[in-house]
C-alpha positions in Angstrom: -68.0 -2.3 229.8 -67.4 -2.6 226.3 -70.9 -2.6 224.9 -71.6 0.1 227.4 -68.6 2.2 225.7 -69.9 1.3 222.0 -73.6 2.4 222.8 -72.5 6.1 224.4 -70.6 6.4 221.3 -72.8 5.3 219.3 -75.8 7.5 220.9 -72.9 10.9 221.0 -73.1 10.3 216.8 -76.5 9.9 216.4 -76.9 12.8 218.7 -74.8 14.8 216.3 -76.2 14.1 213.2 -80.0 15.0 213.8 -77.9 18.4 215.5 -76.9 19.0 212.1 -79.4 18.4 210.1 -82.3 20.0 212.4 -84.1 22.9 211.5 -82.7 25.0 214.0 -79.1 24.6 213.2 -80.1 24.8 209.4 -81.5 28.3 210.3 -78.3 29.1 211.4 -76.5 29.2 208.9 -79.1 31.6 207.2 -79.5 35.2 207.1 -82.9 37.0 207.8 -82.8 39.0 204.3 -84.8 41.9 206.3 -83.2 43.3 209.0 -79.8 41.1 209.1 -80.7 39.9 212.5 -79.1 36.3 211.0 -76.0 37.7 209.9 -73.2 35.4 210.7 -70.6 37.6 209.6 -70.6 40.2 212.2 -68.0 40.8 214.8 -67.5 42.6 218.0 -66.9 42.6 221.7 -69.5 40.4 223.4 -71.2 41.7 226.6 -70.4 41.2 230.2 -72.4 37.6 229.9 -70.5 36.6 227.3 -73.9 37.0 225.2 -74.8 38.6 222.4 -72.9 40.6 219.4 -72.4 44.2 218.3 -75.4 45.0 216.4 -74.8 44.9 212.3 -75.6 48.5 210.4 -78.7 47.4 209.1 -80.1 47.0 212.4 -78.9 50.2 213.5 -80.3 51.9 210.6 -83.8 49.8 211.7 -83.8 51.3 215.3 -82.2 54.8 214.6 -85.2 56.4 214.0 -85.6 59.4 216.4 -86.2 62.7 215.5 -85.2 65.9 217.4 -86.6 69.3 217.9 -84.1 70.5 214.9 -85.1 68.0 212.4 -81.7 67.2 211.5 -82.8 63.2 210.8 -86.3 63.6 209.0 -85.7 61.7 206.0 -86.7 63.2 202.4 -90.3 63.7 201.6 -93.3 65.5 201.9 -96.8 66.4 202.0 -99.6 68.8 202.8 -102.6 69.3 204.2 -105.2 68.2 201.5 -103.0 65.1 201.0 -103.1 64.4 204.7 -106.9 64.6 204.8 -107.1 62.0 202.3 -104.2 60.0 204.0 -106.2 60.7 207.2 -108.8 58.7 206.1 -107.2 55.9 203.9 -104.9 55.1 206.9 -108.0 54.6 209.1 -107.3 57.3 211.2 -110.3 58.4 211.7 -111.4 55.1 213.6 -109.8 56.2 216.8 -109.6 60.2 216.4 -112.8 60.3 214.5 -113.7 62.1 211.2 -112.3 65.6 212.1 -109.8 64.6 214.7 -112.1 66.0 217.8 -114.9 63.2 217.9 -112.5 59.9 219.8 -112.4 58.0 221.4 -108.7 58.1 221.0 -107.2 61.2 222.3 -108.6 64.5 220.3 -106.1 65.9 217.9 -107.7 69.3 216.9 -108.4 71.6 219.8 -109.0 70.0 223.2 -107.6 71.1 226.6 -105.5 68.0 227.4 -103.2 68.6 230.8 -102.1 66.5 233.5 -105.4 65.5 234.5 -106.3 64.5 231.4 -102.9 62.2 230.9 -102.3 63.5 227.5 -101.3 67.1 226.1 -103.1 68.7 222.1 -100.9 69.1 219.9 -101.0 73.1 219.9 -99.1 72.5 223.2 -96.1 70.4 221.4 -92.8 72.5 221.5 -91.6 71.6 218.1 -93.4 70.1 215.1 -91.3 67.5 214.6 -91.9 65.7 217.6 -95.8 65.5 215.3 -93.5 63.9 212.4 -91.9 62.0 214.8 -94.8 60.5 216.7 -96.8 59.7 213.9 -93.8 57.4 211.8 -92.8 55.9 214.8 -96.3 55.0 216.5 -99.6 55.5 214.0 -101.5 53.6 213.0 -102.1 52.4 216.2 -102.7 48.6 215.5 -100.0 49.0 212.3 -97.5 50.9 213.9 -94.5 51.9 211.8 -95.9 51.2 208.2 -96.8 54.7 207.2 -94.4 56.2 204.5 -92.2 59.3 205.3 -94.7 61.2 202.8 -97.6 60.2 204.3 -96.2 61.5 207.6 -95.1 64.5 206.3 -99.1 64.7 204.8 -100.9 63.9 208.4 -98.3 66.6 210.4 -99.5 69.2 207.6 -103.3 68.1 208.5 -103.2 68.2 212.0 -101.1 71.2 212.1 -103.5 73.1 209.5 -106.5 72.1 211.4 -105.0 73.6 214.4 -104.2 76.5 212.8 -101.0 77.1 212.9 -99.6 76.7 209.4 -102.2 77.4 205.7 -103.3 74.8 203.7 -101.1 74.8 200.8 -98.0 74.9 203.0 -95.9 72.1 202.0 -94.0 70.5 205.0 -90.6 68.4 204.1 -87.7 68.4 206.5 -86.7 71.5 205.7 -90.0 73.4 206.4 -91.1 71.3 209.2 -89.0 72.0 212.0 -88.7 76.2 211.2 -92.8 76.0 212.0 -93.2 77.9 215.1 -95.4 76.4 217.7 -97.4 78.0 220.1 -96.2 76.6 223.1 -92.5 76.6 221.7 -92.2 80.1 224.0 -93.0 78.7 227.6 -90.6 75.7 226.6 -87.3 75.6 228.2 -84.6 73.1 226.6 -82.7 70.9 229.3 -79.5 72.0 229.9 -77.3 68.8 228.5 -77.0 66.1 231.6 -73.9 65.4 232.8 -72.9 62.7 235.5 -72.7 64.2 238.9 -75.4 66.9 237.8 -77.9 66.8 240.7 -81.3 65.7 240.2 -84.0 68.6 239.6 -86.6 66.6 241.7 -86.0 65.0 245.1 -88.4 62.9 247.4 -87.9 63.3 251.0 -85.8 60.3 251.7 -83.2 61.1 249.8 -83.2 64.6 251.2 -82.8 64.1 254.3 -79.9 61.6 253.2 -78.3 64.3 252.0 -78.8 62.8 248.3 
């Protein structure tokens, strides 16, 4: 009984030791100098598990990247046309929209009649043009999503909105001039009415019609 006794406690040390000094608990203590994921130092109320931590700033900041139809978030910047032809090109855009935007195979970016047949809508049917801005930093290059700098954004929104032409080619787009360009198709756009709970559903399929849902 004894020797059984020695050996668990002998095993429960050993056991703690290599917990201590493996990687994984090593990387514990550090941070993830990027994004802060690895910050031990931050509190908060943990979830309904019991998992998980309130998310530091730095993350936040990371994931808060959304733009909406007023622009009020576009970050400083700017760019225009002529730059985002060359940007256009350097960024490899052309690969998947081809040299002028209109030649694919990736979805045609100047012109084009799009619609719901066609699973995607052109650009000149957009609302707003900072939803161009918006798309572009947040999901181009396609293969490299995300690593485009807020000028050459503001450069490929002037491009593509030049080639379509709705603004001139020396216009200069930043976050002040971006979102006061007025689309073509900002007219036959109605803005949701804000959703509050207990606001019924605009669409309906018939089961939860006749359930009175």
């Amino acid at each position: 009984m004894k020797s059984y006794a020695a050996f668990t406690f002998a095993f429960a040390a050993c056991f703690s030791l290599l917990s201590i000094s493996s990687p994984q608990a090593q990387q514990r203590g550090r941070t993830s100098g990027g994004t802060g994921i690895g910050d031990g130092t931050v509190q908060g109320a943990k979830g309904p598990s019991g998992l998980g931590r309130t998310p530091s700033a730095r993350e936040l900041t990371g994931q808060d990247i959304s733009i909406g139809p007023d622009g009020a978030e576009l970050p400083p910047g700017s760019g225009t046309a002529t730059q985002g032809a060359l940007a256009f090109t350097q960024r490899a855009c052309s690969t998947c929209h081809g040299p002028t935007g209109k030649e694919g195979p990736a979805p045609v970016l100047v012109g084009g009649k799009g619609g719901f047949d066609e699973s995607y809508y052109p650009i000149v049917t957009w609302p707003f043009a900072t939803m161009i801005w918006d798309f572009i930093h947040r999901a181009m290059p396609y293969d490299k999503p995300g690593r485009l700098t807020a000028d050459e954004s503001y450069a490929l929104t002037a491009f593509l909105l030049f080639r379509n032409g709705i603004i001139q080619e020396d216009d200069v787009m930043d976050a002040k001039s971006l979102p006061k360009v007025q689309m073509p198709n900002r007219s036959n756009y109605k803005v949701p009415e804000p959703w509050k709970p207990g606001t019924p559903r605009g669409l309906q399929n018939k089961a939860s019609t006749k359930a009175g849902g």
